[in-house]
C-alpha atoms as one frame of an Amber mdcrd trajectory, in Angstrom:
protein
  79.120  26.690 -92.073  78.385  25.875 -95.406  76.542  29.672 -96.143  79.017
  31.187 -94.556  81.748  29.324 -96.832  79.265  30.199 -99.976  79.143  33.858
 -98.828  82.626  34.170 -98.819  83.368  32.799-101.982  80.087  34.192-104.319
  80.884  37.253-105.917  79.836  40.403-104.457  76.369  41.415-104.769  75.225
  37.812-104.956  71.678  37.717-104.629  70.532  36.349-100.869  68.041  33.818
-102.586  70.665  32.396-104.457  72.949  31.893-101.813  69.885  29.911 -99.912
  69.387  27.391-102.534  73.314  27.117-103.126  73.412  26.362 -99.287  69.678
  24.035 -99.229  71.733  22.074-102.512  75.287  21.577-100.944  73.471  20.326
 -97.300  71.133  18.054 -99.280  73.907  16.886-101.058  76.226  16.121 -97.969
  73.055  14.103 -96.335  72.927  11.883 -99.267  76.509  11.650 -99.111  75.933
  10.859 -94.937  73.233   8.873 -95.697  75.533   6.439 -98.107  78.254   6.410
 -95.687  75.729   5.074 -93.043  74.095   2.209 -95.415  77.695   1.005 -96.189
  78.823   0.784 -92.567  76.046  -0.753 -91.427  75.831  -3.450 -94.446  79.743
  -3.544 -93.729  79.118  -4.739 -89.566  75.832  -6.770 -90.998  77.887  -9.151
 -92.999  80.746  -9.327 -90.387  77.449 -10.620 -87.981  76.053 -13.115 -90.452
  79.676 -14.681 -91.488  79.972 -14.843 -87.551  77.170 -16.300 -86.608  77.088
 -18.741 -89.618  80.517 -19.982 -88.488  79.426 -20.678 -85.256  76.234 -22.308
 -86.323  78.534 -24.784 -88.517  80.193 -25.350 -85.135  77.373 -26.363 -83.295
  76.096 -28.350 -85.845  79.390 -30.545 -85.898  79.417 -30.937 -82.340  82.882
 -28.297 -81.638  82.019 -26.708 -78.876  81.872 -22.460 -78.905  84.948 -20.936
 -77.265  83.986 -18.088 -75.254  87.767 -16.991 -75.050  90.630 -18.671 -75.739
  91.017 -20.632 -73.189  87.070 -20.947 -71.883  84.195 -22.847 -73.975  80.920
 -21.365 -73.382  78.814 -24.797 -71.030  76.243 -26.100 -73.944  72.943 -24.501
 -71.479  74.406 -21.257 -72.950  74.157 -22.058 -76.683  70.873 -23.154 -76.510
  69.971 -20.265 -74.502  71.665 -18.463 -77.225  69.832 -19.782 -80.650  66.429
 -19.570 -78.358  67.189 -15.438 -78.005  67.611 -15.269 -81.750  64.537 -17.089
 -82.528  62.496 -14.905 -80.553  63.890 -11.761 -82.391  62.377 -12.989 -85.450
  59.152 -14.207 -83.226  58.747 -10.422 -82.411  58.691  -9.844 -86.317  56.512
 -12.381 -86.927  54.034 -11.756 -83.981  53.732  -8.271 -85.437  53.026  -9.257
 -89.303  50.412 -11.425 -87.738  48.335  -8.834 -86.364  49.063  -6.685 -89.548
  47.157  -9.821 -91.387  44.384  -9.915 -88.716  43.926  -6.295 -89.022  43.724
  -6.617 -92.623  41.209  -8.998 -92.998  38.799  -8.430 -90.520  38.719  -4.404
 -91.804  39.226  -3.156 -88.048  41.741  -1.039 -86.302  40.772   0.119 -82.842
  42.496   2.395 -80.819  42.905  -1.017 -78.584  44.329  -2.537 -82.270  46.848
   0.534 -82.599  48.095   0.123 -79.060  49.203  -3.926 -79.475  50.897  -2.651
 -82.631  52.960  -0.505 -80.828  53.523  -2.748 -77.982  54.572  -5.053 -80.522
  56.493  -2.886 -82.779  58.614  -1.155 -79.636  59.373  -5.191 -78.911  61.071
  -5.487 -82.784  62.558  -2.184 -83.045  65.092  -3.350 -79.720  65.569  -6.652
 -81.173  66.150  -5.271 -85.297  68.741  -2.386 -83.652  70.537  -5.231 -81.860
  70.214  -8.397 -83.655  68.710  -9.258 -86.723  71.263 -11.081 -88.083  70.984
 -12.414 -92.339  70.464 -15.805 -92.647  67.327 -17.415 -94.166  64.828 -17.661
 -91.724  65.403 -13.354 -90.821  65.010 -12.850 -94.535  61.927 -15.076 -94.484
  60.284 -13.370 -91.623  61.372 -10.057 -93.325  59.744 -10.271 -96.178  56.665
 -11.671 -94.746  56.490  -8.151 -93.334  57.501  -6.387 -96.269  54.650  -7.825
 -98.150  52.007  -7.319 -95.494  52.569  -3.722 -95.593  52.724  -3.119 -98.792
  49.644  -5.037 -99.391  47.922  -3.073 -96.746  49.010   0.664 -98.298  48.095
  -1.319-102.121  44.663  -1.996-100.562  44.059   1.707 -99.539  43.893   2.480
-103.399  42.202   0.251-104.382  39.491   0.760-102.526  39.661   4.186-100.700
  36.283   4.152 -98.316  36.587   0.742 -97.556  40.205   0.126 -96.595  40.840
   2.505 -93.974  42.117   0.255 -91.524  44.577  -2.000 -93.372  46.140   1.827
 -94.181  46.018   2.729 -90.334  47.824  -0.325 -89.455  50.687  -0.156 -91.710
  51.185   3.531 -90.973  51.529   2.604 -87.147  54.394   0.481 -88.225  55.937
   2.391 -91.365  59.178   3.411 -89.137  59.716  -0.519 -88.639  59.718  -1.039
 -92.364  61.829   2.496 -92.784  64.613   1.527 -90.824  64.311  -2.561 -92.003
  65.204  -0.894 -95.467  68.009   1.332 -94.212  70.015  -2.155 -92.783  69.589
  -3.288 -96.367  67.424  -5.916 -95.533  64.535  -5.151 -98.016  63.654  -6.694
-101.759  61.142  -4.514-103.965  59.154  -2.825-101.641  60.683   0.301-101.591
  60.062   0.556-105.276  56.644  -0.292-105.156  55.759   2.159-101.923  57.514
   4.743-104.264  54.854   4.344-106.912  52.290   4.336-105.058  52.625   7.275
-102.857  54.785   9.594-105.701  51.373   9.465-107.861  49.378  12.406-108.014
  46.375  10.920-107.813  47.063   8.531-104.973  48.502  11.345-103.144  45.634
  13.695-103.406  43.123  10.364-102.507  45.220   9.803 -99.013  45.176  13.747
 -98.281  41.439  13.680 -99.093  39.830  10.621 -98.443  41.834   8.797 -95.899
  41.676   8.563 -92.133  44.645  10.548 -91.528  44.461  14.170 -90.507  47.654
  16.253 -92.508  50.016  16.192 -89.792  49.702  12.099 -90.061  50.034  11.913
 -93.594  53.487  14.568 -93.348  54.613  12.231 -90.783  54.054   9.233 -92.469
  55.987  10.709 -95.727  59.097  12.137 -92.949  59.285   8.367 -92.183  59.008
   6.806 -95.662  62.102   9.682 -97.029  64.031   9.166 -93.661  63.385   5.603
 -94.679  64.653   5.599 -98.346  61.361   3.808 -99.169  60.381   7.172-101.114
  62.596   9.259-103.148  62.150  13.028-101.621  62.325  14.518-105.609  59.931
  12.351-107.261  57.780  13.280-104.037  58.679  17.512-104.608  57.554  16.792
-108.540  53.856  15.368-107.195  53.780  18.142-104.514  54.582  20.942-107.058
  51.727  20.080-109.112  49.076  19.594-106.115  49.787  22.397-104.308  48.750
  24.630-107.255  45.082  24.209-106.832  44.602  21.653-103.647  45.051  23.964
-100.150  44.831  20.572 -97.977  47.759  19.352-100.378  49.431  23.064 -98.915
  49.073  21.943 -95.166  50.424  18.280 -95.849  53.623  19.824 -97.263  54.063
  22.740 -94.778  53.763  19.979 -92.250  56.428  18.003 -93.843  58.712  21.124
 -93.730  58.014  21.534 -89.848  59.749  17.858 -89.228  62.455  18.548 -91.831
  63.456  21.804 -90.143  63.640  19.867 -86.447  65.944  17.481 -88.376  68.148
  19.887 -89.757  67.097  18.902 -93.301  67.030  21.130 -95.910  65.508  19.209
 -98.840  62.362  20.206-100.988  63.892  23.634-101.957  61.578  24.152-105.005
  58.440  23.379-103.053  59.553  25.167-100.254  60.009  28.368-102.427  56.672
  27.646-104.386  54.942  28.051-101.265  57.389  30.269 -98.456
């Protein structure tokens, strides 16, 4: 293991607590590492889908038909059946921004609301893992998502006690949005998510005002890191000064430590020490 490794090759009489953060740095650093490894294989097989699915597109368009193998075309029922599958993995994506929007502007989210959203989102997380493919009209969809989300968490602040359900609604769905972003497929939002939620303010007015109890808003953060759509340091720097003085701030971060630790991640080492 990487402590054992450290152990080894510290010099005697090392202190333990040393040792720890060496360890906590090196595994951070090797997730990153995974992490980037990840993104670039899966950007890699993304292209090789989009340049293969173009090229058949072209195909169709000019009337040659598809060859299944070699030697077999695939019968025209099958192409259409084909481009009709695609379609509705975008529909999925579209159905669900849709009842984002609804959600938004009527200022409701039911327990009845929150259970179509995850019907819906459990319908677009099989059809993103298997076949989102980049070409305009995914990209178009996508970002019609993007910005429905991020105007729904943008609303939240803006107006704390009256935007509680536009905030429900786009936590339900943050994982889609997380994993969207780890394909590559998303613009600014990341960026703007990041500046929202690594503000100290904002951060103390969804511990304290929102609708979410603290194991919700960990959660939420887990997903958003796991996500890339928040950096996990500029998130330590906001928790660091919070926790000083704000005990519901404490519970929020021990929380996010509890689904860190089940995920083998070791990240956070100057909050964690702050507070352990």
């Amino acid at each position: 293991t990487i402590k054992g490794a450290l152990k080894l090759l510290a010099p005697p009489n090392t202190d333990s607590h040393v040792l720890e953060i060496a360890s906590s740095l090196a595994t951070s650093h090797a997730i990153k590492l995974g992490e980037q490894i990840v993104r670039s294989a899966v950007a890699d097989e993304k292209n090789k889908l989009s340049e293969e699915f173009v090229r058949k597109e072209s195909k169709a368009k000019a009337g040659v038909p598809l060859q299944h193998s070699t030697k077999t075309a695939l019968p025209k029922q099958a192409l259409i059946n084909d481009t009709d599958a695609v379609g509705s993995k975008f529909q999925s994506l579209a159905d669900l921004t849709m009842a984002l929007k609804v959600i938004s502007d009527e200022g409701v989210c039911s327990e009845k609301d929150l259970f179509e959203l995850n019907e819906k989102k459990q319908k677009v997380t099989l059809h993103v893992e298997k076949c989102f493919i980049k070409c305009d009209s995914s990209l178009q969809t996508i970002q019609n998502f993007e910005a429905h989300v991020v105007s729904c968490m943008t609303c939240f602040f803006v107006e704390p006690g009256k935007s509680n359900a536009p905030l429900r609604a786009a936590v339900e769905v943050m994982d889609i949005l997380s994993l969207l972003n780890m394909m590559g497929y998303l613009s600014s939002s990341a960026a703007e998510l990041e500046s929202l939620l690594c503000n100290i303010k904002n951060l103390q007015t969804l511990i304290g005002n929102g609708p979410l109890v603290y194991d919700e808003v960990g959660n939420l953060l887990f997903v958003m890191i796991e996500g890339s759509l928040i950096s996990h340091l500029s998130l330590e720097e906001v928790f660091l000064q919070l926790v000083r003085d704000d005990d519901s701030a404490k519970e929020v971060a021990f929380s996010l430590f509890r689904l860190q630790d089940s995920n083998g991640q070791a990240i956070m080492v100057r909050l964690r020490k702050l507070l352990m």
